[in-house]
C-alpha positions as CSV (number, residue, x, y, z in Angstrom):
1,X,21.1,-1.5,4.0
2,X,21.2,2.0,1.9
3,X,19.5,-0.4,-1.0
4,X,16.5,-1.0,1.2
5,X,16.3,2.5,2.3
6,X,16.6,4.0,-0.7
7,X,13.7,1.1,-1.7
8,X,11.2,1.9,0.9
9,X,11.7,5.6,-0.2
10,X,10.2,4.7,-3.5
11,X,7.5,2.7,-2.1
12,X,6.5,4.2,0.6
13,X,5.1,7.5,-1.2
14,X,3.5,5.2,-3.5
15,X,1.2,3.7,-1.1
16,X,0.7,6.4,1.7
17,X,0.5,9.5,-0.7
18,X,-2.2,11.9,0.6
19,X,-4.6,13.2,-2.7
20,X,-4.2,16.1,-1.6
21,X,-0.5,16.6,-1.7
22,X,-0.3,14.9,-4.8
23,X,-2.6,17.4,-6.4
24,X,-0.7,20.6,-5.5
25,X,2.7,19.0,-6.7
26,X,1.8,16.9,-9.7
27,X,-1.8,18.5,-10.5
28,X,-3.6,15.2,-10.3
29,X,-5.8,14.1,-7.8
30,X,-4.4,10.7,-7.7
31,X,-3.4,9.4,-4.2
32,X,-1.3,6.1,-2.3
33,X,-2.4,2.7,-2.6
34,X,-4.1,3.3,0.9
35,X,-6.1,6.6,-0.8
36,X,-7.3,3.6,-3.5
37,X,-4.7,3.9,-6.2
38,X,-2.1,2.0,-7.3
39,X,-0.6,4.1,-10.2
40,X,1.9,6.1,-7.8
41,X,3.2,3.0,-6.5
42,X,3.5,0.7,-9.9
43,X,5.4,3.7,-11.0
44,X,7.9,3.5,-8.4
45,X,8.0,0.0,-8.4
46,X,9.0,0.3,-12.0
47,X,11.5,2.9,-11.1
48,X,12.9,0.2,-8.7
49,X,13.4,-2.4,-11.1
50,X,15.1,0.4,-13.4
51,X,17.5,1.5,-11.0
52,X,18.7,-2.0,-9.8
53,X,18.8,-3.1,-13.6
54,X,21.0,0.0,-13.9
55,X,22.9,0.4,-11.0
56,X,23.6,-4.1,-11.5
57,X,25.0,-3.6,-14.9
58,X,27.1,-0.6,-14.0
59,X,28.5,-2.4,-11.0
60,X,29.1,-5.9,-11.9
61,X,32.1,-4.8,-14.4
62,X,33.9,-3.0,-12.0
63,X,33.5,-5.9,-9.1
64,X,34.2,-8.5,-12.0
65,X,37.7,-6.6,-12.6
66,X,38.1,-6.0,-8.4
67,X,37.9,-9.8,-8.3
68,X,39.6,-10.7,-11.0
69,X,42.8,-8.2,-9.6
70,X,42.2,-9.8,-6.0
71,X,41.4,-6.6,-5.3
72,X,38.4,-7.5,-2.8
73,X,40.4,-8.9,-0.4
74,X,42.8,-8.1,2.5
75,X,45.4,-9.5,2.9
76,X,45.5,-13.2,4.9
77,X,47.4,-11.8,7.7
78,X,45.8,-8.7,8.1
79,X,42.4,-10.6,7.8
80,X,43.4,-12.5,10.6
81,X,44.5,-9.9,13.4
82,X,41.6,-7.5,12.1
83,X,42.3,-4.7,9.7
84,X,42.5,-1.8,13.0
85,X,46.1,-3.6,13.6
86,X,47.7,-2.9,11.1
87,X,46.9,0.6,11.3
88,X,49.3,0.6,14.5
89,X,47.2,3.3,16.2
């Protein structure tokens, strides 16, 4: 969910970026793939694949370890009556 999100908040400026808005933030006149260019949006895209290259190799050590310390799971019991019922609320 918050991987998608944070995706279509990349892409989405890329392709509906008005010119004009653009132009008094980043002082070019460049525009969204729907304004007829693409460059806003490759960027982004590129910015994507840097962040998930990233954000993978930062993760996958720490979930490698988690799994390797059976760390990931509950308990078999506690998996079984729902995780709430142990908290004895």
């Amino acid at each position: 969910m918050h991987y998608f999100a944070g995706l279509w908040g990349l892409v989405a400026p890329g392709v509906f970026a008005r010119p004009h808005y653009v132009r008094q933030v980043y002082d070019t006149s460049e525009g969204g793939l729907v304004y007829g260019s693409g460059r806003i949006l490759a960027c982004n895209l590129l910015a994507a694949v840097v962040i998930t290259a990233w954000v993978a190799g930062v993760m996958y050590p720490v979930f490698a370890l988690f799994g390797a310390l059976n760390w990931l799971r509950v308990p078999m019991d506690e998996e079984i009556d729902g995780p709430l019922a142990a908290w004895k609320c």
